[in-house]
DSSP file (Angstrom, degrees, kcal/mol; ACC not computed):
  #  RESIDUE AA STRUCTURE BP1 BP2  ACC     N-H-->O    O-->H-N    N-H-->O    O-->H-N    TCO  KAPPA ALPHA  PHI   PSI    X-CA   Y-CA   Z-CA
    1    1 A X              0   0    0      0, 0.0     2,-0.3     0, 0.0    56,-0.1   0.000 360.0 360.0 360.0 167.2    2.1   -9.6    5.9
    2    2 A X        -     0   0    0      1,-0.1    53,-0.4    55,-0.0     2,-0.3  -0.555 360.0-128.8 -77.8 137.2   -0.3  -10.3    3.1
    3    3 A X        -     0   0    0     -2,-0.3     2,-0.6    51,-0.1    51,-0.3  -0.313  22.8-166.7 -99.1 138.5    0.8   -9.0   -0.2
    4    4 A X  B     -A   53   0A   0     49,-3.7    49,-0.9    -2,-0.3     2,-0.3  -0.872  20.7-134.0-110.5 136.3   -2.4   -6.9   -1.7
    5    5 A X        -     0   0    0     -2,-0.6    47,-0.2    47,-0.2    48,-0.1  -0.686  29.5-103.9 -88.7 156.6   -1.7   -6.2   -5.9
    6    6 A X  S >> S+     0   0    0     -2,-0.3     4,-3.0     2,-0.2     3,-0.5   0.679 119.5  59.8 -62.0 -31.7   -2.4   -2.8   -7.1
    7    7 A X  H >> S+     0   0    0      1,-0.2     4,-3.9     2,-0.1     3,-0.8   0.998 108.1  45.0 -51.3 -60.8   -5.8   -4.3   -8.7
    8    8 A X  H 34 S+     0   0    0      1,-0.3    -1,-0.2     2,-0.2    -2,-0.2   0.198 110.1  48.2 -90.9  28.7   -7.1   -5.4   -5.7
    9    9 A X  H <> S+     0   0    0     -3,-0.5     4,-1.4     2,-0.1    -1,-0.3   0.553 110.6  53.7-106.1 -27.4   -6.4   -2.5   -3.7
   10   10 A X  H <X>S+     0   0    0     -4,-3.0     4,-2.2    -3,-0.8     5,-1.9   0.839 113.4  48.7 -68.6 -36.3   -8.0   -0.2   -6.6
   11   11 A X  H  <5S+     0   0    0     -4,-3.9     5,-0.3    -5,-0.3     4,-0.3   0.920 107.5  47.4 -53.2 -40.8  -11.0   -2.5   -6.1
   12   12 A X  H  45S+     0   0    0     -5,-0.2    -2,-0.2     2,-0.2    -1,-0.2   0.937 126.9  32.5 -85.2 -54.1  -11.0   -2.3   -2.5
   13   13 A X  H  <5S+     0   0    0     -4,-1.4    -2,-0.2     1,-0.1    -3,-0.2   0.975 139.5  13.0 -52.4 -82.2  -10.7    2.0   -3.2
   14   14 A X  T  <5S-     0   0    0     -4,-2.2     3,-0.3     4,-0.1    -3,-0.2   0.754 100.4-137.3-122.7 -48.3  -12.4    2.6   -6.0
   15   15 A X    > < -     0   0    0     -5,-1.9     3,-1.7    -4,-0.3    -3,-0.1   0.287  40.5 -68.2  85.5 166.6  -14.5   -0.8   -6.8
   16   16 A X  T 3  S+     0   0    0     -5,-0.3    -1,-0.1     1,-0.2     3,-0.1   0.546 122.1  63.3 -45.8  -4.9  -14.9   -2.4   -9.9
   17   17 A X  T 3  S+     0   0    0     -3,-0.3     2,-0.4     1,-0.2    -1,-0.2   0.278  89.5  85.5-107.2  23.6  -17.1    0.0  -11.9
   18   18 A X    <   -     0   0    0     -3,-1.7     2,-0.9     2,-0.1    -1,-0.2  -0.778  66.6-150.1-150.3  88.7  -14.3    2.7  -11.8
   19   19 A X        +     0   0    0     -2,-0.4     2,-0.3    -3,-0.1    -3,-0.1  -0.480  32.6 159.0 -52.1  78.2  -11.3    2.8  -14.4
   20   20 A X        -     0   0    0     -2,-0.9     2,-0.6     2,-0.0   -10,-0.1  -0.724  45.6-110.7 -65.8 154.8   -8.7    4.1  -12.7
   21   21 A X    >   -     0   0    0     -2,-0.3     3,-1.4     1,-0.1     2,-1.2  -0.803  20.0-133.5 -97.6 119.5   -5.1    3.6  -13.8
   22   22 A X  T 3  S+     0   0    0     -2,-0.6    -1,-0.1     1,-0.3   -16,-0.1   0.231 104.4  71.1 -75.9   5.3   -2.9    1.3  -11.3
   23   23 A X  T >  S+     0   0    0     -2,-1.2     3,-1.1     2,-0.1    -1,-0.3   0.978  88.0  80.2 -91.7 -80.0    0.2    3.8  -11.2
   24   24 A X  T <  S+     0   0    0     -3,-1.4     4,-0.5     1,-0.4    -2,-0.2   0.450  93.3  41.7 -32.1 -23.2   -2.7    5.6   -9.1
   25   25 A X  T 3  S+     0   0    0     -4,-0.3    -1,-0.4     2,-0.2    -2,-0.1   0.384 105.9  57.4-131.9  38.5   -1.8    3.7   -6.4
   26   26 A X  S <> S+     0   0    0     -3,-1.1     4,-0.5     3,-0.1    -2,-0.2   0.254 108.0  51.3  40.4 -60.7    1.5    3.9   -6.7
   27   27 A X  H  > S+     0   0    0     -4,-0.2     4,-1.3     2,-0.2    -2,-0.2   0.768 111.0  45.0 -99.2 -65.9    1.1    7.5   -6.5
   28   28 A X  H  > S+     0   0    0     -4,-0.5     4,-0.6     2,-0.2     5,-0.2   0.860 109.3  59.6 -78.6 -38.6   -1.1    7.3   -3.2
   29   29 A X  H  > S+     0   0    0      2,-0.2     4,-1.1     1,-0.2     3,-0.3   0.827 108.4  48.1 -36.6 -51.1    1.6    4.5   -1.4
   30   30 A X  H  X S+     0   0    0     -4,-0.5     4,-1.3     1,-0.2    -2,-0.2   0.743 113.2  43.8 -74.6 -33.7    4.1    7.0   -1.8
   31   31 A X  H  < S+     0   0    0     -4,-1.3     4,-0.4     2,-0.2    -2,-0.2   0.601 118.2  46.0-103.3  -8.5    1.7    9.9   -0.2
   32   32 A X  H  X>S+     0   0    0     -4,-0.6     4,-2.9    -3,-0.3     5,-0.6   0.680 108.5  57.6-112.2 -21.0    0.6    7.7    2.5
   33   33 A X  H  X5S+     0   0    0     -4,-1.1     4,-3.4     1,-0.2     5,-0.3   0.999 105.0  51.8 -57.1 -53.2    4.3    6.5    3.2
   34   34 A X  H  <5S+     0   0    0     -4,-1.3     4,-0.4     1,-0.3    -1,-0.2   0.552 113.3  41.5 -65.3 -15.8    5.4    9.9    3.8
   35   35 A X  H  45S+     0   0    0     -4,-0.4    -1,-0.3    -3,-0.2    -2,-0.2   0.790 115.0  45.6 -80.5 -49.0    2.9   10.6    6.2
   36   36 A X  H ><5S+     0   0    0     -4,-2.9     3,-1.3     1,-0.2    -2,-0.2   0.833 114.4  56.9 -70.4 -33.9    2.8    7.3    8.3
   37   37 A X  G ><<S+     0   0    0     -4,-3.4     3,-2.7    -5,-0.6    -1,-0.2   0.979  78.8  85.1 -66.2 -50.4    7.0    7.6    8.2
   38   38 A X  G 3  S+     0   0    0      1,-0.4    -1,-0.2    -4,-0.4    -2,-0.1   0.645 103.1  32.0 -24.1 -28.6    7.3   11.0    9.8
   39   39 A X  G <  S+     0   0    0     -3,-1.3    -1,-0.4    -4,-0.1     2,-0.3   0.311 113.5  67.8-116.2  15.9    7.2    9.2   13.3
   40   40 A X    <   -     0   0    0     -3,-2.7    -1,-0.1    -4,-0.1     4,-0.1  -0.912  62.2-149.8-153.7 149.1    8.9    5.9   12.5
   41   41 A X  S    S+     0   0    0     -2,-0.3     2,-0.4     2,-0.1    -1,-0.1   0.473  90.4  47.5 -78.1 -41.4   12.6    5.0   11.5
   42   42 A X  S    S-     0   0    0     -5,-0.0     2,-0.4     0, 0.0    -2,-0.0  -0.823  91.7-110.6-127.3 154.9   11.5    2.1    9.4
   43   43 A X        -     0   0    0     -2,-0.4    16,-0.1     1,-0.2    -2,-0.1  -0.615  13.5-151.5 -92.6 138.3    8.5    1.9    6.6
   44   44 A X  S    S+     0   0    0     -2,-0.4     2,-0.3   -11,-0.1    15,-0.2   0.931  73.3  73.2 -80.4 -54.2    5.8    0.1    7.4
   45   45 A X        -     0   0    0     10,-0.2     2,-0.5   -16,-0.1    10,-0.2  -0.316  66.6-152.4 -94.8 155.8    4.7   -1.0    3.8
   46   46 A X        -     0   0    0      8,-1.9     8,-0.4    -2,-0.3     2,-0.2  -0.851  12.1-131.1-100.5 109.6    6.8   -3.3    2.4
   47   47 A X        -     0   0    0     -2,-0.5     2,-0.7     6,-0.2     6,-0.3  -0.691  18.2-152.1 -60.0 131.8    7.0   -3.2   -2.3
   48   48 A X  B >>  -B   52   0B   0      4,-3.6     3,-2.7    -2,-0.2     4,-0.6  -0.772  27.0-124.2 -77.2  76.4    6.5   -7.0   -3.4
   49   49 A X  T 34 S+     0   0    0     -2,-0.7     2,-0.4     1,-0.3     4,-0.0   0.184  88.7   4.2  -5.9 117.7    8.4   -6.5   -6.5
   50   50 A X  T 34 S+     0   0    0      1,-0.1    -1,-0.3     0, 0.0    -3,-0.0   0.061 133.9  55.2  61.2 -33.5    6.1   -7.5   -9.5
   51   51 A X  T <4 S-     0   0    0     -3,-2.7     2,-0.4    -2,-0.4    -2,-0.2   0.646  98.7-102.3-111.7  -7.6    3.0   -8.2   -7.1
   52   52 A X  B  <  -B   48   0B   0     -4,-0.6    -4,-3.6   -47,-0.2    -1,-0.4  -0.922  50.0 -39.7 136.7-156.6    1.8   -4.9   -4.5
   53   53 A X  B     -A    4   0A   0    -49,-0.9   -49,-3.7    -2,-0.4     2,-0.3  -0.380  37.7-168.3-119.1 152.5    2.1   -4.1   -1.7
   54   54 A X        -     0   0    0     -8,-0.4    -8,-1.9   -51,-0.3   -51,-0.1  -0.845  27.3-114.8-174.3 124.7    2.2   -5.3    2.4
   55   55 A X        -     0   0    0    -53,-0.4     2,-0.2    -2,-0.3   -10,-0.2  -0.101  42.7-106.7 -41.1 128.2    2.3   -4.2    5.8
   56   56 A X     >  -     0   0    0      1,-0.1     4,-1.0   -12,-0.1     3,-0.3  -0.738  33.5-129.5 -56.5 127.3    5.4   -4.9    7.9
   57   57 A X  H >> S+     0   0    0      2,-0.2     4,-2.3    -2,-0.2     3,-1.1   0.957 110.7  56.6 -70.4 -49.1    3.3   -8.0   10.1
   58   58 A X  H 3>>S+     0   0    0      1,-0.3     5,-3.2     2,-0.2     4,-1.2   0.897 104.9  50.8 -37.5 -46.9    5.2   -5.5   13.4
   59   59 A X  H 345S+     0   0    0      1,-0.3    -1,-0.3    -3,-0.3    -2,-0.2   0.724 109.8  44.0 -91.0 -22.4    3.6   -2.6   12.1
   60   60 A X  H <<5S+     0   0    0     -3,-1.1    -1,-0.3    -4,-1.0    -2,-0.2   0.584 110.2  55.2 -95.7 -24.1    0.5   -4.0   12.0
   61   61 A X  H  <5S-     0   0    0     -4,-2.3    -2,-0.2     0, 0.0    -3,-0.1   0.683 115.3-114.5 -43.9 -40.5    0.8   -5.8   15.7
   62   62 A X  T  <5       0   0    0     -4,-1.2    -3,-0.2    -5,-0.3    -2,-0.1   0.769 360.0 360.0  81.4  20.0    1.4   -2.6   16.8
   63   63 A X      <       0   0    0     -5,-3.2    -4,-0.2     0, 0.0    -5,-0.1   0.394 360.0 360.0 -70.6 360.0    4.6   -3.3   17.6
C-alpha cells in the first residue's frame, strides 16, 4: 500500500492551518490499531520506518 508520512496525514486530519505536533499521530495509529485488531490476527497498518504509515494492500481489498 501507499506509504502516507505523518505530515500528510495531519494535513489530511487537521489541514494546514493547524499546528499540531506529528507524535499526534503516532498517538492516534496506536488507538486506531487497537480497535481495528480486536477482530484480526494480523495488523492492517503497516510502520514505514523513517516515512508513515500504510495499509496492508489485503486489508484494504478486503481480503
Amino acid at each position: 500500500g501507499r506509504v502516507f508520512s505523518r505530515e500528510q496525514l495531519l494535513d489530511g486530519v487537521w489541514g494546514m492551518d493547524v499546528y499540531v505536533d506529528e507524535r499526534t499521530v503516532d498517538v492516534h495509529v496506536g488507538r486506531l490499531r487497537k480497535a481495528i485488531n480486536r477482530a484480526r490476527e494480523r495488523d492492517p497498518i503497516r510502520t514505514v520506518r523513517g516515512s508513515g504509515y500504510a495499509f496492508d494492500d489485503r486489508f484494504a481489498a478486503g481480503v
